[in-house]
C-alpha positions as CSV (number, residue, x, y, z in Angstrom):
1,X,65.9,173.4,109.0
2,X,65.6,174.6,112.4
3,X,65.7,170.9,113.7
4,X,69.2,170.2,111.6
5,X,70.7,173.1,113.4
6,X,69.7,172.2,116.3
7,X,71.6,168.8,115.9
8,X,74.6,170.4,114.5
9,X,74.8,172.5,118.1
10,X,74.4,169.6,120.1
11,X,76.7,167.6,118.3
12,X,79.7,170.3,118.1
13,X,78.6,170.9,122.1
14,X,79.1,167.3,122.6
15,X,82.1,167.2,120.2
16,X,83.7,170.0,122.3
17,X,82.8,168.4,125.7
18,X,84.5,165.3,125.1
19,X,88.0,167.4,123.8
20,X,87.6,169.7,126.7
21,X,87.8,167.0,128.9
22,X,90.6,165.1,127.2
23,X,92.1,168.4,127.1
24,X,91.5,168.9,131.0
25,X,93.7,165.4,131.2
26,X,96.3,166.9,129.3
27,X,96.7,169.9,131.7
28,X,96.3,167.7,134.8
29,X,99.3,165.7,133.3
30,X,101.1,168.6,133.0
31,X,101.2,169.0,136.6
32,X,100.7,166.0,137.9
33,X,104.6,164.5,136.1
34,X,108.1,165.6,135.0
35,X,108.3,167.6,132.0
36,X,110.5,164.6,130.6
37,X,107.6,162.1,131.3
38,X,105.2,164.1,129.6
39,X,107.3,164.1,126.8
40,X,107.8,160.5,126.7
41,X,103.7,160.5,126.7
42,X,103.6,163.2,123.8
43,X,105.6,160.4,122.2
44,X,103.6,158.1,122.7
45,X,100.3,160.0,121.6
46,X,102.1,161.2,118.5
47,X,103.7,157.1,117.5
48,X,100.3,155.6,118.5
49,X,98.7,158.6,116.2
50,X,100.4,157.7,113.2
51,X,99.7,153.8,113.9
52,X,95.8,154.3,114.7
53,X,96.3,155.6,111.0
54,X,97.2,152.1,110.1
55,X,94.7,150.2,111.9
56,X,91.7,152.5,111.5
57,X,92.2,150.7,107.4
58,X,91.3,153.6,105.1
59,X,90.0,155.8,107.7
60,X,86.5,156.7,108.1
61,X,86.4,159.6,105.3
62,X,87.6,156.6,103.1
63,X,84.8,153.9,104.4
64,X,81.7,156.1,104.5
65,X,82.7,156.5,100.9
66,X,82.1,152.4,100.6
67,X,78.8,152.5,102.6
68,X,77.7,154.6,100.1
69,X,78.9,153.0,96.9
70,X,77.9,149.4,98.6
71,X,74.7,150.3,100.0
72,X,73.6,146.3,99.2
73,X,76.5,144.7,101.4
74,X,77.2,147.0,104.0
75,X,77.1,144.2,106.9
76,X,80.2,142.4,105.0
77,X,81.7,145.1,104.7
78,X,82.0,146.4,107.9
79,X,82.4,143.0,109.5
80,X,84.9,143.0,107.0
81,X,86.6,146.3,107.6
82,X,86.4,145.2,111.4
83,X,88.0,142.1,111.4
84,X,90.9,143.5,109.4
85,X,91.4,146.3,111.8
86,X,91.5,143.9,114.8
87,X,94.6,142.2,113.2
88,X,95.9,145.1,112.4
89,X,96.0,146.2,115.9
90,X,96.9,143.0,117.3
91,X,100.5,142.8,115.5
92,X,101.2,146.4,115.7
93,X,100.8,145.1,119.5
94,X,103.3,142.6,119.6
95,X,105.5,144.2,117.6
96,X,105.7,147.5,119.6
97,X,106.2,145.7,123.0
98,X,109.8,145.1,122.0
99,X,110.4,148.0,120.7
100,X,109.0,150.7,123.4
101,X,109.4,151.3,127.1
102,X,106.6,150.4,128.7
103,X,104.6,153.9,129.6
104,X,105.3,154.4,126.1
105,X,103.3,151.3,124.9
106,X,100.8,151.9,126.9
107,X,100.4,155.1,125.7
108,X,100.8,154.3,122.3
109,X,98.0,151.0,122.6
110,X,95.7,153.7,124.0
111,X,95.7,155.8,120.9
112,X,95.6,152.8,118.4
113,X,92.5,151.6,120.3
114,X,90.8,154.7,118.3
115,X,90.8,152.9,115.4
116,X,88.7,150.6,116.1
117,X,86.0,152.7,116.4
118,X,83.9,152.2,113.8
119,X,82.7,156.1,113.4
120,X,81.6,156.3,109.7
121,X,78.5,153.8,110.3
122,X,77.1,156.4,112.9
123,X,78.0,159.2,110.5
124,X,76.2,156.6,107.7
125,X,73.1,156.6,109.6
126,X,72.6,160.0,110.9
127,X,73.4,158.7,114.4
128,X,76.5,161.2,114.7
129,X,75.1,162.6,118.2
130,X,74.7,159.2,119.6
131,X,78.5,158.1,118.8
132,X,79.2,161.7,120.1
133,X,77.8,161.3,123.3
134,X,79.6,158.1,124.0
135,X,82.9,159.5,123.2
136,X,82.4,162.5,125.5
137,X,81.6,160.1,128.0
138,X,84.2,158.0,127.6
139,X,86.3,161.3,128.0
140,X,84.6,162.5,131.0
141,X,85.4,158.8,133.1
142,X,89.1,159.7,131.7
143,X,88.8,163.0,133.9
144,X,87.4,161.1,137.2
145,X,90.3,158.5,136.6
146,X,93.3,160.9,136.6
147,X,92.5,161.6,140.3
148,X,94.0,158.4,140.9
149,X,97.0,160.7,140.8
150,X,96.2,162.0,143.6
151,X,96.5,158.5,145.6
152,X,99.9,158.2,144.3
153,X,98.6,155.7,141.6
154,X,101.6,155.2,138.8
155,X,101.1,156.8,135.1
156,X,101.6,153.0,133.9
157,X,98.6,151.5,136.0
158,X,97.0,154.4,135.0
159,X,96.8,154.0,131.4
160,X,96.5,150.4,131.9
161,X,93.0,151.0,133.5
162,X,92.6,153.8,130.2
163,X,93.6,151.5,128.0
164,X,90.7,148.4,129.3
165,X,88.2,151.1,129.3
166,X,89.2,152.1,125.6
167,X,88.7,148.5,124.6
168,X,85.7,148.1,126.2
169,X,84.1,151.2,124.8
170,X,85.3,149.8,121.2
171,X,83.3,146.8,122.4
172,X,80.2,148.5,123.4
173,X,80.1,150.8,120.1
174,X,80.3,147.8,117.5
175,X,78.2,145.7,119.8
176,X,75.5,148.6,119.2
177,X,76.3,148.5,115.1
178,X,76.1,144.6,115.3
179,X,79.7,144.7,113.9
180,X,81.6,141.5,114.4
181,X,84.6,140.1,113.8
182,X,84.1,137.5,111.0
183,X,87.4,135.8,109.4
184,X,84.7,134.3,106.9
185,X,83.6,138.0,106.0
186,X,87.5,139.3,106.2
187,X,88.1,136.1,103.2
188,X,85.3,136.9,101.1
189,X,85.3,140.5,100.9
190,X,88.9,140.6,100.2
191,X,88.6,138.3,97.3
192,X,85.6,139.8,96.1
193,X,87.0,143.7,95.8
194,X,91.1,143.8,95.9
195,X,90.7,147.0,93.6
196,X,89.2,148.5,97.1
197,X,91.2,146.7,99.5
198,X,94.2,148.3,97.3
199,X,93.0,151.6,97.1
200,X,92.2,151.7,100.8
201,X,96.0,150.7,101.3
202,X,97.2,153.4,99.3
203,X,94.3,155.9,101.3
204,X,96.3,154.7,104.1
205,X,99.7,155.1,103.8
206,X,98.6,158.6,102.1
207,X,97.1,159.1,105.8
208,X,100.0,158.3,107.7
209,X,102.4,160.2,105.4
210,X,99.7,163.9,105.6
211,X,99.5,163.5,109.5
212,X,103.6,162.8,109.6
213,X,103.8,166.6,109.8
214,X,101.8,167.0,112.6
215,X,102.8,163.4,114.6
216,X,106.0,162.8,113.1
217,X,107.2,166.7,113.6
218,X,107.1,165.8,117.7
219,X,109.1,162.5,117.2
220,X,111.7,163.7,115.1
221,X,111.9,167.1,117.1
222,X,111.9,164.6,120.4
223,X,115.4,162.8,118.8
224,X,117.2,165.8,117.6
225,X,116.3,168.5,120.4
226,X,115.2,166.9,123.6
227,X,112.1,166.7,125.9
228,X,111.1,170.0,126.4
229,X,110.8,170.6,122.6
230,X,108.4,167.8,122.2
231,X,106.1,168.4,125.2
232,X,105.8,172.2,124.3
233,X,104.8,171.3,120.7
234,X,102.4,168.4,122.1
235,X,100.9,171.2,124.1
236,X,100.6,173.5,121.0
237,X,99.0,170.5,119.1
238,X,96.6,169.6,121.6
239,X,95.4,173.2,122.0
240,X,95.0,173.4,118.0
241,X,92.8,170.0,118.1
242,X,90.0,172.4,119.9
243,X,90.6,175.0,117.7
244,X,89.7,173.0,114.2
245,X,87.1,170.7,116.2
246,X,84.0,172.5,115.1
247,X,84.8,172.4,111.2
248,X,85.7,169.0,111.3
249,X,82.5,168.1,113.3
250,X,80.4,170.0,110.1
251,X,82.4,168.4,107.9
252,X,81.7,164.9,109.5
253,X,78.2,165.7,109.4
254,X,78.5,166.5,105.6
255,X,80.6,163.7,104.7
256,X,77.7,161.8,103.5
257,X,76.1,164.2,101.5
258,X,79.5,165.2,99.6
259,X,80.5,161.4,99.0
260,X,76.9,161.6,97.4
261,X,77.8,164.9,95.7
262,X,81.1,163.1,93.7
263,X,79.8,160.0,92.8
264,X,78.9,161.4,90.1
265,X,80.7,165.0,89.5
266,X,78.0,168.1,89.0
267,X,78.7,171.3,87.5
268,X,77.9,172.9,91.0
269,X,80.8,171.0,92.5
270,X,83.5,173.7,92.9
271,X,80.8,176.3,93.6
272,X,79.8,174.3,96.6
273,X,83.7,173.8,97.8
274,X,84.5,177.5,97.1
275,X,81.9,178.8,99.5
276,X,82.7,176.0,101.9
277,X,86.5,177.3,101.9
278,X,85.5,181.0,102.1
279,X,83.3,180.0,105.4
280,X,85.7,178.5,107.4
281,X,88.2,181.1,106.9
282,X,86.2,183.5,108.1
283,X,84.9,180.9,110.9
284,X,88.6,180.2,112.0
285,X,89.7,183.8,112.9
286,X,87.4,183.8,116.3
287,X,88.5,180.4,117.0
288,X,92.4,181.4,116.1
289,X,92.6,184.7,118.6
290,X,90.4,182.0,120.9
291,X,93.8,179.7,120.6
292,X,96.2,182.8,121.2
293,X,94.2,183.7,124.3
294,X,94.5,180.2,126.0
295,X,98.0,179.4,125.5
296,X,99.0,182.9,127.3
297,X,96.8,182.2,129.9
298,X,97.8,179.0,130.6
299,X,101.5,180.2,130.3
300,X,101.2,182.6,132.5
301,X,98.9,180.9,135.3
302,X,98.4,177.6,135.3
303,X,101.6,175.7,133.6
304,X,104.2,175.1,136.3
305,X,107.6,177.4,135.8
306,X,109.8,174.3,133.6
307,X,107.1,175.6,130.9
308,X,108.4,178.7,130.4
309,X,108.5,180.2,127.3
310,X,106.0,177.9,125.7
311,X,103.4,180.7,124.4
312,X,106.7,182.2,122.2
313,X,105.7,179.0,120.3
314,X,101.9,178.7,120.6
315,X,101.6,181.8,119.0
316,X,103.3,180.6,115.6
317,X,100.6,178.5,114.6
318,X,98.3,180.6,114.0
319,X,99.1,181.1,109.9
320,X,98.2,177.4,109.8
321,X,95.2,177.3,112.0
322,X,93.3,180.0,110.1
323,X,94.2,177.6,107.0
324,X,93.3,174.1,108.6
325,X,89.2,173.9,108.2
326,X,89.6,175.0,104.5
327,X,92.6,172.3,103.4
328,X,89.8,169.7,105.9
329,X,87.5,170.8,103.2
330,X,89.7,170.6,99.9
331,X,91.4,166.5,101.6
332,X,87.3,165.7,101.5
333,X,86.5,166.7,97.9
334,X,89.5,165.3,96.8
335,X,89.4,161.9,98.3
336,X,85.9,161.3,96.5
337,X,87.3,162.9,93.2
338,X,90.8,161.0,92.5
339,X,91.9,157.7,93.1
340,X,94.1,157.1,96.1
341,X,97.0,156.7,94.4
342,X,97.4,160.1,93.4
343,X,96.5,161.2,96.8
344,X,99.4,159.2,97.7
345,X,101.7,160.8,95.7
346,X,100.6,164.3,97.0
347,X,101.4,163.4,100.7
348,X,104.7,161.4,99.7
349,X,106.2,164.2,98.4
350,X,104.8,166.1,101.4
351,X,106.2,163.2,103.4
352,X,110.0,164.0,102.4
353,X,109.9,167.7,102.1
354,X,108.7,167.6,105.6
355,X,111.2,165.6,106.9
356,X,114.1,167.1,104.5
357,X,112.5,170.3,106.3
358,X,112.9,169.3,109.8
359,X,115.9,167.8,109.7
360,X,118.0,170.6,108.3
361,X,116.2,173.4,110.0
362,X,115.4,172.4,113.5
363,X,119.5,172.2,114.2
364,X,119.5,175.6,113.1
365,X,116.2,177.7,114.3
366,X,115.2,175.5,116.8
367,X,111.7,174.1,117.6
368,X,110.6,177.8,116.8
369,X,110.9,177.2,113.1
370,X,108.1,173.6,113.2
371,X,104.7,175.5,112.6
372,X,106.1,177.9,110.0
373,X,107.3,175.1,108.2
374,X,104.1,172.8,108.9
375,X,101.9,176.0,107.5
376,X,104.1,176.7,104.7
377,X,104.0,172.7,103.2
378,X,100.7,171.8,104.1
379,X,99.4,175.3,102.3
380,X,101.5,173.9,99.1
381,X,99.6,170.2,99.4
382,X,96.4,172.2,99.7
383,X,96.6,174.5,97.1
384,X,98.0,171.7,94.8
385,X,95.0,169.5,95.5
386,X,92.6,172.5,94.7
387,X,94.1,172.9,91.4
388,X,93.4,169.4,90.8
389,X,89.8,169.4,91.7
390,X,89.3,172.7,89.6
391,X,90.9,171.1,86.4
392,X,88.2,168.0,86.8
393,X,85.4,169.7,87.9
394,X,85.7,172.4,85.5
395,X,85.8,169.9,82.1
């Protein structure tokens, strides 16, 4: 017992390392460009996001899933699951090249390159403080490489170099699985299970469209208000990523164990997911005046004086950061429980209420009105998926 928590420390210490680093980037960027470049960056990290969504096929919640249901073939799956991310990645390349300026691509490549990582296995096999460690050392070279900035090194070659190191840390971490890209693996597998390849579509485009409000918020804000909007919500967003990084680490940790848990449903089930819910509410309210406390700090001392008046933001999402660890919790029971299509269905009507939402609103309020709006229809997907999981659990 006293050795698991021990783990569970390092791994959220590691887990936290690598995001304070990356967030250290973020605030050296602030400084170190325009307020307008940043927000061509903040839409970059917010289309490259959605698309990592697309290429990480059926995300890793979804694919430890498979490991555990296919225990027996787990080295055709993931050459499988691999080899169909690689293409995924690859046309989503050429096709963006035409389509975005070129910080903008590079930006967006960078982000996409995270779905290539291959997470789950390490989750699988209890190696989640090995994969840990890599990523927050992968974060800390991404710290010694922004003092390029300081030799009047362009943000373009900069992410170029970010984006080689990214691929060659997606190298090193499959090369250590013995994951490989096998066209052979891609054929059969496909053939074999297109119930699964389907349902880890449908997982994916239900992905895309319950991340839209946080990603797809910043691009529509970015078209219909401007730059600043978009780089102070970017700034909100990245400060919230900290804030909900120690549930998610637990609940990566646990991931196995409640794939394992709704295989087959046990009376038990909603017990378990009530007292999880219960504990990271109460968890998030140090971690939410933690959030508050940064973002006027940094307003006030460290942010240069074309940021002003981004902690009258910051400040307003803090209804849906005391919610976020307990809807983490709810998305992970539910996943197990129902087929993906009704997931799907959840997040498409989330999909065009946000948008609807935005689109009306934003004219009016402003940028002010996003995380009201992102607490107030992400609670309504939650609490709809709850109810779900209570009616099957509970027959």
């Amino acid at each position: 017992m006293m050795q698991s928590n021990l783990t569970k420390i390092k791994n959220i210490i590691l887990v936290y390392g690598g995001s304070l680093f990356g967030f250290v980037f973020v605030l050296i960027l602030t400084r170190s460009i325009s307020i307008n470049d940043f927000a061509d960056y903040a839409y970059g990290v917010a289309l490259g996001s959605l698309l990592m969504l697309l290429v990480n096929f059926g995300s890793d919640r979804r694919l430890i899933f498979e490991l555990v249901k296919y225990e027996n073939s787990i080295q055709r799956l993931l050459n499988y699951n691999f080899t169909l991310r690689a293409f995924l990645f690859i046309i989503l390349s050429i096709i963006l090249f035409f389509l975005v300026p070129l910080f903008t691509y590079l930006v967006c490549l960078w982000y996409m390159a995270l779905g290539l990582i291959t997470k789950a296995v390490y989750d699988y096999e209890d190696k989640t403080i090995e994969i840990n460690a890599y990523l927050c050392i992968e974060r800390a070279i991404l710290i010694f490489l922004s003092f390029l900035f300081y030799y009047e090194v362009s943000v373009i070659w900069l992410f170029g170099y970010l984006l080689v190191q990214r691929l060659a840390f997606v190298f090193f971490t499959n090369l250590k699985l013995r994951v490989s890209f096998s066209f052979s693996d891609f054929i059969f597998w496909g053939r074999k299970h297109k119930e699964e390849v389907l349902n880890s579509f449908l997982f994916v485009l239900g992905g895309i469209f319950s991340s839209f409000q946080i990603l797809g918020s910043q691009i529509i804000t970015k078209h219909i208000i401007g730059d600043n909007a978009v780089a102070f919500l970017n700034v909100g967003f990245q400060i919230a990523l900290l804030v909900q990084l120690a549930q998610a680490q637990v609940i990566r940790m646990k991931s196995r164990s409640i794939s394992e848990s709704t295989v087959k449903v046990k009376k038990n089930t909603l017990v378990l997911l009530n007292k999880e819910i219960m504990k990271s509410l109460f968890l998030s309210i140090p971690f939410v005046i933690i959030f508050n406390v940064l973002s006027f700090l940094l307003e006030k001392y460290y942010l240069p004086e074309e940021w002003l008046g981004v902690f009258e933001l910051l400040y307003k999402f803090s209804p849906w950061l005391l919610v976020m660890g307990a809807g983490m919790y709810i998305s992970q029971y539910f996943i197990n429980l129902y087929p993906p299509i009704v997931y799907l269905k959840i997040y498409s009507v989330n999909l065009v209420v946000t948008c609807l939402a935005l689109f009306y609103f934003l004219p009016i309020f402003g940028v002010l009105i996003v995380p009201y709006l992102i607490f107030i229809i992400h609670g309504a997907s939650m609490f709809i998926m709850y109810i779900l999981i209570k009616t099957k659990v509970g027959k």
